[in-house]
N, C-alpha and C positions, 0 to 999 in steps of 0.2 A: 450346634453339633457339627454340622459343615464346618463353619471356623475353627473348631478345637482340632478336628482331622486334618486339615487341612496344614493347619499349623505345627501338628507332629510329624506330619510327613515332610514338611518344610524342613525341622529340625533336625530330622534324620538321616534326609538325602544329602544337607550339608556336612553332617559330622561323618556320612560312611567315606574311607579310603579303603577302594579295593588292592587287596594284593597282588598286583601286577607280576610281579617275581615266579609267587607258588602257582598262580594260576598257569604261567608261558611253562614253567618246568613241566607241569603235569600237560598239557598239550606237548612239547616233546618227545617225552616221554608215552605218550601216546599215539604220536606218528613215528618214536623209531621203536615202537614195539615191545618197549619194556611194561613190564606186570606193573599195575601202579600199587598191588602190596605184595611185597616181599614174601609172603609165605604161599602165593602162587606159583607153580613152575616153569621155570625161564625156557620150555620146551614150547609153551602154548603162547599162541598170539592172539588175546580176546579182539579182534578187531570189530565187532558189531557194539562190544562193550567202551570202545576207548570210542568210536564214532559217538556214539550215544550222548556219553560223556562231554567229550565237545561239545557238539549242539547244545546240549543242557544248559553247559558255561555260557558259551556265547547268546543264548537268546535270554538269560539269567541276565547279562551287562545290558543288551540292549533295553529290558526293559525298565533296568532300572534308569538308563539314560534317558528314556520316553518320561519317566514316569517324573526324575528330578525335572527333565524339561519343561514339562508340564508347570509343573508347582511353582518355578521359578517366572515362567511367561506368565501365568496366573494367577494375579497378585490378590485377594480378600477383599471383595468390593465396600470401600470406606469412603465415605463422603470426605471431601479434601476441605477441609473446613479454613483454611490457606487462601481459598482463592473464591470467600467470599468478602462481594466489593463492600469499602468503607463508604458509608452515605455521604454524599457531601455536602458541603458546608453552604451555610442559608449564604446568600448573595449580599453584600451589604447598600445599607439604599444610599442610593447616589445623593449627596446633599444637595441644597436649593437655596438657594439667596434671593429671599424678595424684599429686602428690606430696601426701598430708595435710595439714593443719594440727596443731600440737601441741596437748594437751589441757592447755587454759590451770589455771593454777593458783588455786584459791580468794584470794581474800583474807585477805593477814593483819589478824589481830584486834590487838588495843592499841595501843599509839605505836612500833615497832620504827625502828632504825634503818637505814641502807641495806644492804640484802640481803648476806650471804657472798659469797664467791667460794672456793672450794674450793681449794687446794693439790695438784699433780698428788704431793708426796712427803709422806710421812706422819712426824710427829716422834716425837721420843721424848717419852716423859712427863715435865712439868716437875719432878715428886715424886716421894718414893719409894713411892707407893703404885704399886698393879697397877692403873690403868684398865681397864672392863670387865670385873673380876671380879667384880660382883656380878652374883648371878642370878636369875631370875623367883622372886618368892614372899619374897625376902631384902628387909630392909629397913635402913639406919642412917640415917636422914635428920637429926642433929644430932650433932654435934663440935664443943664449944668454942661458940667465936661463929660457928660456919657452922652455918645449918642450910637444908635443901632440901625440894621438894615436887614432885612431877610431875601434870601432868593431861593427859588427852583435851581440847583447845582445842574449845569450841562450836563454831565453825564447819565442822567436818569434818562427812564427810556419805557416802556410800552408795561414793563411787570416790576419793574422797581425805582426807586427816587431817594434822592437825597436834601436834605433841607439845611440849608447854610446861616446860620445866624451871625452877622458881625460887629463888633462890639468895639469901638474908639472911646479911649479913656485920655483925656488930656491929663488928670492925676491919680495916684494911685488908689486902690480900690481896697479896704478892709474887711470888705464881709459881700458875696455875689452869691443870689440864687437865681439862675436861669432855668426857663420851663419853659418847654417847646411842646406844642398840640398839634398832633396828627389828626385830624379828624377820620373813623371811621367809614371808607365808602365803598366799601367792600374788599375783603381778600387783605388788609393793613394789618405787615407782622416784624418787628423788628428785625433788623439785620444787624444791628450794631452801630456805635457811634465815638465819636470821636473831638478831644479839641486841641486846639497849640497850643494851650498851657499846659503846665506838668500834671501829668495822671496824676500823682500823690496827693497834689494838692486839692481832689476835689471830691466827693462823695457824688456815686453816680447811681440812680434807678430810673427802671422803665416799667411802666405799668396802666393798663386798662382800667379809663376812670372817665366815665360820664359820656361814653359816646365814642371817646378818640386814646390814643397811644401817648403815652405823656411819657416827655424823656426831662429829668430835673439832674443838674449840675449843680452842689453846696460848694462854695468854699470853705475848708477844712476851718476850724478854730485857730487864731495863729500864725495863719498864710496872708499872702498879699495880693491883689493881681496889678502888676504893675502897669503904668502908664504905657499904652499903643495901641495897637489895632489886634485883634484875636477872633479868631472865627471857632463855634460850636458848630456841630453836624450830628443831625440824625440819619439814620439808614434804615429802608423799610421796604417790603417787600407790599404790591397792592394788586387790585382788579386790574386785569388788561385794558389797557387805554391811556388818553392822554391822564396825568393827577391832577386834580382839579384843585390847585394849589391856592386857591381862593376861599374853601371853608380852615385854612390850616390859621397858625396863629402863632406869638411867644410874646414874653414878658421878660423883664429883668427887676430885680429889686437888688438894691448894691447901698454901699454907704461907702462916701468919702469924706474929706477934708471937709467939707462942707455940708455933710448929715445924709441922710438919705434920699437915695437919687431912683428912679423908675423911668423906665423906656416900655412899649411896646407894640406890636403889629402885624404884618402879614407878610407876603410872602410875593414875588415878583414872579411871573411864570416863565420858562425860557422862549426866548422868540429861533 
């Protein structure tokens, strides 16, 4: 009910214009004495009626001026619905990286060429020899014109080791499986390997068999390995300490010119 009143009073004080004009003439008219109707006689001066008059007017404006005043300073209490706050936004969670780094692998030593790639299936041996029968403490490292050597590669060190096999062919070689045994002595995990013959030519796997880390080299069907000297290498990452390169081991089974040839043995520690 307030608000409907309040709001026609709004509406009314802004549409009235008073007539400034007729109102000043009839005050004039009222202070120089003239009758404000005509059929009064211009003998008589109602002067308590034109005062009267006056006042009327004037306290007639002022109150309408109090009263727009009013209406206008006192606006219809409205909740300002404008100047409620927007919630804010959930915070987004800080991301977190716990994932490790791998433990990079030493540098290989000599001129190798580009790294293995391991084979997910395991071949059969290209010879008639048994790969990986020979055992800690056994040695044959020459047959014919193959003859072999193994060592603890200088570079290895307190958490990781490399295992050098090297291989002297006075004539060319038709068919090579090389197997190299890491024996397990705690903490033994490949890092990768490598040899100076061409990657292409050889079928390479690594894999957990009997105790130890076995890394096996085929020569492809088709391929040669030619007369000279060539070095195999394994990389592996082990238990802190010296590597007790003394349970490790390799074999060769090869055929040449002269039928099938076998080498194999252990491993030299670095001094």
């Amino acid at each position: 009910m307030n608000e409907e009143l309040t709001r026609r009073l709004h509406a009314a004080a802004e549409a009235h214009q008073p007539d400034r004009a007729r109102i000043l003439a009839r005050m004039e008219r009222g202070m120089s004495g003239a009758p404000a109707d005509p059929r009064e006689s211009s003998g008589t001066r109602p002067w308590p009626r034109v005062a009267l008059a006056s006042l009327a007017t004037a306290g007639i404006l002022a109150v309408g001026g109090f009263a727009v005043a009013a209406i206008v300073e006192s606006p219809p209490d409205r909740p300002d619905i404008s100047a409620t706050p927007a919630a804010p936004s959930a915070p987004s969670a800080p991301s977190a990286s716990g994932t490790p780094r791998p433990t990079p692998s030493a540098p290989t030593t000599g001129s190798p060429t580009a790294p293995d790639r391991p084979s997910s299936t395991s071949p059969s041996p290209a010879t008639s020899g048994s790969a990986g029968s020979a055992r800690p403490g056994s040695a044959h490292v020459q047959d014919g014109p193959l003859w072999s050597a193994g060592s603890l590669d200088a570079g290895s060190n307190t958490y990781w080791a490399q295992s050098n096999i090297t291989l002297k062919a006075t004539q060319p070689l038709t068919a090579l499986t090389l197997e190299l045994r890491i024996t397990q002595t705690g903490g033994v995990q490949s890092t990768g390997s490598w040899r100076t013959l061409p990657a292409d030519d050889f079928t390479v796997t690594v894999q957990n068999e009997g105790g130890a880390v076995v890394y096996r080299w085929t020569l492809k069907p088709g391929r040669t390995v030619p007369a000279g000297q060539h070095v195999f290498a394994g990389q592996y990452n082990h238990a802190a300490g010296e590597r007790e390169a003394q349970h490790d081991g390799y074999r060769v089974d090869a055929n040449g010119p002269r039928g099938a040839l076998s080498v194999w043995g252990g491993f030299t520690p670095t001094r």
